[in-house]
Residue, then its C-alpha position, 0 to 999 in steps of 0.5 A: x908621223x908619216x915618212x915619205x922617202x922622195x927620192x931624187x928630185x929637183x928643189x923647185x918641185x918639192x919646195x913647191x909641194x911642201x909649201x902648198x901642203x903647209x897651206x892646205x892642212x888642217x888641225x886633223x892633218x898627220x905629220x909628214x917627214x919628206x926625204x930627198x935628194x937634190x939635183x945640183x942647186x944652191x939656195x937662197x933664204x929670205x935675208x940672203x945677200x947675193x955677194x955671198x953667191x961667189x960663182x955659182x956657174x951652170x948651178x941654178x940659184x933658187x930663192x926661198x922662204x926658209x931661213x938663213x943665208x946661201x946654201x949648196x944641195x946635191x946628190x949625196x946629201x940627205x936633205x929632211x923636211x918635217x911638216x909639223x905642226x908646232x902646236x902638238x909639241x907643245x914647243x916654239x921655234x928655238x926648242x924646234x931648232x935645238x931638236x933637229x940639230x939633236x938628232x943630226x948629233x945622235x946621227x953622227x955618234x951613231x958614227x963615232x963622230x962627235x958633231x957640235x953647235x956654234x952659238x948664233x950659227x945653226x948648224x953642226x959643225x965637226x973638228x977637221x983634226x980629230x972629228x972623233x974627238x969627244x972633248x967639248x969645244x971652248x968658247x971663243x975668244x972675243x975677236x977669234x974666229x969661232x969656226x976655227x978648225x971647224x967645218x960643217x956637215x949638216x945645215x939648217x934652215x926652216x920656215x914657219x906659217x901658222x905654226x906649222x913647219x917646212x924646210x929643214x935639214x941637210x946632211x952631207x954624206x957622200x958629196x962632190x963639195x966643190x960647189x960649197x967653195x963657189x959660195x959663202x956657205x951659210x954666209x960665212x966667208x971660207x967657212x969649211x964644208x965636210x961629209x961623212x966620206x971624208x971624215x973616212x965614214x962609208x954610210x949609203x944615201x939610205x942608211x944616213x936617212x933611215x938613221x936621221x928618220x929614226x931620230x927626228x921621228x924620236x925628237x918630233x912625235x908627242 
């Protein structure tokens, strides 16, 4: 797998660039991981609802193919592409999901925090009262909201044609999150929004994507 670290660039260039790569490779063509950092744009999946666009002001709203609900890049995030082809893993979309959202969790250990997965909600999520707390979380309760003393620090939204994949992952570092509260992010009304700064971890924009790199390379190379 060959990394490429993209540097600041706007969404709609590289959105396009990826998808044109995913339709132009062949069975001989590497692996890539795509690296970048976005100028200030929210982004709309394929079944996005525009009422979870709240006020998105002078921030342009972009739609595209990847999965998901509304989400919010910008400076201070590290957002991951893989461009890989499923195939040479030997794995279908769940288990590809389940290793992007493995490594962000080493990442975040690697920080002392303890991230977590909410069932039918992609993503990882951290205690806001004790995000260095490594008990499990419980199950909710029917009726409860499961995002109770929750917030999200990586989001997760992917496309897959011919078994070959685009879009990806972000992780919050170091980020300006009030735009997060112009959207329902994910599609989740109210639901939180954390960075490692936040939760009092000082990580450069070039340690986090080395550390996330490192892992998805660990978790996407037969």
């Amino acid at each position: 797998m060959r990394v490429v670290t993209l540097g600041r660039r706007s969404y709609a260039g590289i959105e396009a660039e990826m998808r044109a790569f995913t339709e132009t490779r062949g069975a001989e063509t590497d692996d890539q991981l795509w690296l970048v950092e976005h100028d200030s744009v929210f982004t709309q999946g394929v079944s996005g609802r525009t009422q979870h666009v709240l006020a998105p002001g002078a921030i342009p709203v972009v739609q595209t193919a990847r999965g998901g609900q509304v989400t919010y890049h910008g400076p201070g995030q590290v957002v991951a592409y893989p461009l890989v082809d499923l195939r040479r893993l030997h794995i279908y979309v769940k288990e590809y999901v389940f290793r992007l959202e493995a490594s962000v969790l080493h990442v975040l250990e690697s920080c002392g925090i303890t991230g977590h997965r909410v069932r039918g909600a992609p993503g990882i999520y951290v205690r806001l009262a004790d995000p260095f707390d490594h008990s499990m979380l419980m199950a909710p309760q029917p009726g409860t909201d499961p995002f109770t003393g929750l917030a999200k620090i990586a989001a997760l939204g992917v496309k897959v044609s011919n078994h070959c994949t685009y879009h990806g992952l972000a992780l919050n570092v170091a980020m300006d999150l009030e735009p997060f509260s112009r959207i329902d992010p994910c599609g989740y009304a109210g639901l939180r929004t954390v960075d490692l700064r936040s939760l009092g971890i000082d990580l450069s924009w070039d340690e986090a994507a080395a550390r996330l790199a490192a892992r998805l390379k660990s978790h996407l190379v037969s």
